[in-house]
N, C-alpha and C positions, 0 to 999 in steps of 0.2 A: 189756287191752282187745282184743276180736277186731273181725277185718277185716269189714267187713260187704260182700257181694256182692249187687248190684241183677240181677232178671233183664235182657235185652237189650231184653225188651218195655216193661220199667219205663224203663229208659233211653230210647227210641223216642219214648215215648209225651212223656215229662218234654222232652225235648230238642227235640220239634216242636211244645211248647207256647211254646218260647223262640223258635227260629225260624222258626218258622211262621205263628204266632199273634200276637210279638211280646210276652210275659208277662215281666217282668222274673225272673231268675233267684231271687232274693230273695223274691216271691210262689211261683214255682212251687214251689221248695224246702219253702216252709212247707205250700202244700195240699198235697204228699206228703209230708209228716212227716218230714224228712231237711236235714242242716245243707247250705247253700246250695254248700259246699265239696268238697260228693259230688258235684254234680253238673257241675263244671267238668273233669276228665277226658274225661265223655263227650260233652259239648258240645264239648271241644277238637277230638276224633276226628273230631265231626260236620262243622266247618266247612274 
C-alpha cells in the first residue's frame, strides 16, 4: 500500500473547512474522497 501525498492547498483548503466553517471532520473527509484519518495530521499542525 503506498503513501498517498495531499497537496498543501488540498490540506488548506480541507482544514479551513473544519475550522473555519465549522464542517465536522467526518463530512469534510467524505466530500474530498479521503478516510477521515488523513486528515487529522494536518488539522493537528493547523491548530
Amino acid at each position: 500500500m503506498s503513501k498517498v501525498n495531499f497537496s498543501d492547498e488540498f490540506k488548506r483548503d480541507a482544514v479551513s473547512q473544519i475550522t473555519e466553517r465549522g464542517y465536522p471532520v467526518s463530512e469534510v473527509s467524505e466530500r474530498f474522497g479521503c478516510d477521515h484519518l488523513l486528515l487529522r495530521p494536518a488539522l493537528a499542525l493547523a491548530t
